[in-house]
PyMOL Python script that loads the backbone (N, CA, C, O; Angstrom):
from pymol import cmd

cmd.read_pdbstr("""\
ATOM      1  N   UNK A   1       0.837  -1.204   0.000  1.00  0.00           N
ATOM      2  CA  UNK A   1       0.000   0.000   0.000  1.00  0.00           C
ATOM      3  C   UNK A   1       0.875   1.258   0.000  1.00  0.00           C
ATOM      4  O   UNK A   1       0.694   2.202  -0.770  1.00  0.00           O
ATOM      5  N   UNK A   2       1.780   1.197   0.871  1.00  0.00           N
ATOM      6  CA  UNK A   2       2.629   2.375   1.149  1.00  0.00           C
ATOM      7  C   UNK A   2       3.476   2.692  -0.458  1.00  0.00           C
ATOM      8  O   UNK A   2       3.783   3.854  -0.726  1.00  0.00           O
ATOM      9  N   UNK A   3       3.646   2.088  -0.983  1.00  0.00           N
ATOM     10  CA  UNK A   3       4.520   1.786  -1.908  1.00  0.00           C
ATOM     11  C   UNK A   3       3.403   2.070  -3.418  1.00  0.00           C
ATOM     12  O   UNK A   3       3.821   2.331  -4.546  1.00  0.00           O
ATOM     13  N   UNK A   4       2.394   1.970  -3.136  1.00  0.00           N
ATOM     14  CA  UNK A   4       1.266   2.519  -4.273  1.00  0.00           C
ATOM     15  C   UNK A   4       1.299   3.874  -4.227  1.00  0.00           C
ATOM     16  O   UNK A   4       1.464   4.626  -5.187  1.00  0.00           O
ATOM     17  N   UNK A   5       1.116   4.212  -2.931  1.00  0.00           N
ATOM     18  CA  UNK A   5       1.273   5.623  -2.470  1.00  0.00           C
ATOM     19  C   UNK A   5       1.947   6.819  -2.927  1.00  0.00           C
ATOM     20  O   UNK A   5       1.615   7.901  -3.409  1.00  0.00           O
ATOM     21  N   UNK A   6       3.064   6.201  -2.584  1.00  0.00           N
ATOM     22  CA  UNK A   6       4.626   6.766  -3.203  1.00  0.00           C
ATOM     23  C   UNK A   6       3.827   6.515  -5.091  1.00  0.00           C
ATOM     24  O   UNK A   6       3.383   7.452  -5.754  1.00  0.00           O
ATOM     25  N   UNK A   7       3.839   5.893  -5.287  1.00  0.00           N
ATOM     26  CA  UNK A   7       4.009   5.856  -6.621  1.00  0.00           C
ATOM     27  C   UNK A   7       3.043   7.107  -7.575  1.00  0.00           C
ATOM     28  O   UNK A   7       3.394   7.789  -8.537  1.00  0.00           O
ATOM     29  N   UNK A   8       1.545   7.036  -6.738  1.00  0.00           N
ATOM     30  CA  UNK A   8       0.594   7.915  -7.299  1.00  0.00           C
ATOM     31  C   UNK A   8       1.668   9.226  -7.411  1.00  0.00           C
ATOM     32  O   UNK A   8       1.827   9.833  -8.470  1.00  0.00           O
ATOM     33  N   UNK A   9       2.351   9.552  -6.210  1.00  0.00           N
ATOM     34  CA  UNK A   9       2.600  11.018  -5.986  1.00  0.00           C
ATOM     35  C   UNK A   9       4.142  11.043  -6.108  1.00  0.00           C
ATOM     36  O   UNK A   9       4.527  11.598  -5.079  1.00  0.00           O
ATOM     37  N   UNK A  10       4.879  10.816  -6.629  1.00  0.00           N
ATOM     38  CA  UNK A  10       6.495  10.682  -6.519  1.00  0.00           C
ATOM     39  C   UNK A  10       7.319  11.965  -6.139  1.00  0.00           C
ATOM     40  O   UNK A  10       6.788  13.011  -6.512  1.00  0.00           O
ATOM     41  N   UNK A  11       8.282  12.067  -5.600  1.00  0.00           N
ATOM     42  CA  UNK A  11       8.859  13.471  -5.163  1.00  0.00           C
ATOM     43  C   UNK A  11       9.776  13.464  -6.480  1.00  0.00           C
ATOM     44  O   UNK A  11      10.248  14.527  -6.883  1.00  0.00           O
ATOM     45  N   UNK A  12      10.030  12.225  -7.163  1.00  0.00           N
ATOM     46  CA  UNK A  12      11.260  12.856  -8.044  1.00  0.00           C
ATOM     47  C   UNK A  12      11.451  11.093  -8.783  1.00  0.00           C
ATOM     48  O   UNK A  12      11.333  10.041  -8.155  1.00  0.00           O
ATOM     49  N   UNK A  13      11.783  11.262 -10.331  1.00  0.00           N
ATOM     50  CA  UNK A  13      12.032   9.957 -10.854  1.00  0.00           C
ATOM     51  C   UNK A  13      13.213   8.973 -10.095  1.00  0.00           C
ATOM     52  O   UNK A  13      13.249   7.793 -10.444  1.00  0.00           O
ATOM     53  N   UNK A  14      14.043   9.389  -9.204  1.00  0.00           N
ATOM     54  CA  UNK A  14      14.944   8.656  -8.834  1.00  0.00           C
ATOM     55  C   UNK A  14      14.518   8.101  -7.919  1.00  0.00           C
ATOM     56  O   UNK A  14      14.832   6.957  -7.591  1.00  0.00           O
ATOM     57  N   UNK A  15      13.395   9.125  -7.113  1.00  0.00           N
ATOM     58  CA  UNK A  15      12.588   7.792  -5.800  1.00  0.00           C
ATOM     59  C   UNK A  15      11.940   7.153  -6.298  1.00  0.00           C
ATOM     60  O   UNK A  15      11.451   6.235  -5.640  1.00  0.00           O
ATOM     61  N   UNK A  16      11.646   7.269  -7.484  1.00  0.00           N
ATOM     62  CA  UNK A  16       9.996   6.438  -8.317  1.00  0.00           C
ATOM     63  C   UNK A  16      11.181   5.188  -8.575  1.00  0.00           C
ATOM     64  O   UNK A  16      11.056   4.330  -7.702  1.00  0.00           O
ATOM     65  N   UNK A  17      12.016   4.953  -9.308  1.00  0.00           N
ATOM     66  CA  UNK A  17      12.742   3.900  -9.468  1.00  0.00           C
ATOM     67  C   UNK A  17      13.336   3.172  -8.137  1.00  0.00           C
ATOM     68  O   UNK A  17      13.216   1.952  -8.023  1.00  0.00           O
ATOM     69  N   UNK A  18      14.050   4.035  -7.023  1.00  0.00           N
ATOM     70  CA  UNK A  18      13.982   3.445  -5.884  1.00  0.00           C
ATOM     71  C   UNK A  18      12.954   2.190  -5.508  1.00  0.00           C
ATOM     72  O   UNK A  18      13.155   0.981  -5.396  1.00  0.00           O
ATOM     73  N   UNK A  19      11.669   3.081  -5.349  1.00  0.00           N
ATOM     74  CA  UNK A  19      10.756   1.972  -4.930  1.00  0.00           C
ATOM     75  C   UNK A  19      10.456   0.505  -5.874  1.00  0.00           C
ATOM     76  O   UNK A  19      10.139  -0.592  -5.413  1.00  0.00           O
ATOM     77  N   UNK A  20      10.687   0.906  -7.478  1.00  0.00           N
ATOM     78  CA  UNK A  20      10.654  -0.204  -8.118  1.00  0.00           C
ATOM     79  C   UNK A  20      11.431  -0.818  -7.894  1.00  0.00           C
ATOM     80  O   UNK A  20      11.172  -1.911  -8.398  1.00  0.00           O
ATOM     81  N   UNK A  21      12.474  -0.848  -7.331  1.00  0.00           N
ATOM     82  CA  UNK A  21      14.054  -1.587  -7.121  1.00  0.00           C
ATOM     83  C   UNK A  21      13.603  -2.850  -5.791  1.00  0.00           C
ATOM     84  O   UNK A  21      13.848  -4.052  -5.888  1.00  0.00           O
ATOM     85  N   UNK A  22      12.756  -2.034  -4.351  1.00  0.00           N
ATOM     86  CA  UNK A  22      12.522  -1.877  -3.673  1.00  0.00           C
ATOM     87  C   UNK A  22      11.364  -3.971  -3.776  1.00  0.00           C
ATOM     88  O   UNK A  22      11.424  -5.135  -3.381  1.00  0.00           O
ATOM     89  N   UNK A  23      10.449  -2.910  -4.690  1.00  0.00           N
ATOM     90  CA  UNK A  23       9.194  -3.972  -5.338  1.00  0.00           C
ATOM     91  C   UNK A  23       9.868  -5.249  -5.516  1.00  0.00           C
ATOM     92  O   UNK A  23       9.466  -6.322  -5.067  1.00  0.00           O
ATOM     93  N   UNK A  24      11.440  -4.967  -6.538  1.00  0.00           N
ATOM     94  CA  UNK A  24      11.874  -6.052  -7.200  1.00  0.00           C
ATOM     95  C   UNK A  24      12.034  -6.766  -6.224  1.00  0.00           C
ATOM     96  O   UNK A  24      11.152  -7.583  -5.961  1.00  0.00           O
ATOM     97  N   UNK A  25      13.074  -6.682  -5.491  1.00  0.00           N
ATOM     98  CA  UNK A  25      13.382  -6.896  -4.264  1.00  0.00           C
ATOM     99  C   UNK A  25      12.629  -8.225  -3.251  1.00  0.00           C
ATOM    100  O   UNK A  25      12.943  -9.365  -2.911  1.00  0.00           O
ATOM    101  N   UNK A  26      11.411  -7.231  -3.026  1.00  0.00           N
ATOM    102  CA  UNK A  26      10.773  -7.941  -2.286  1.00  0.00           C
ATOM    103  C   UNK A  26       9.865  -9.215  -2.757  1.00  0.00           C
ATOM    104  O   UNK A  26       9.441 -10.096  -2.008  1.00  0.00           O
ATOM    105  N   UNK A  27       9.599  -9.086  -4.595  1.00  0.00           N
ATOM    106  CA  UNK A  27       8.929 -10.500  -4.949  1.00  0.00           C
ATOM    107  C   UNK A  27      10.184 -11.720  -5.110  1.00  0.00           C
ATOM    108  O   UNK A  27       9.883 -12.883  -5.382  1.00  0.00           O
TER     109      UNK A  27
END
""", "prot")
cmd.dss("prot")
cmd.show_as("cartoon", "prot")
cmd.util.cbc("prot")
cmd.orient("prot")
């Protein structure tokens, strides 16, 4: 959820990829 969150609203493309890294990560 938190991580949808972030995504609707991103502060900046480098956190938007962060969290995809993040996603990868965790499946």
């Amino acid at each position: 959820d938190t991580v949808k969150v972030m995504e609707t609203r991103p502060l900046s493309k480098d956190k938007r990829w962060r969290l995809v890294e993040i996603m990868e990560k965790a499946k």
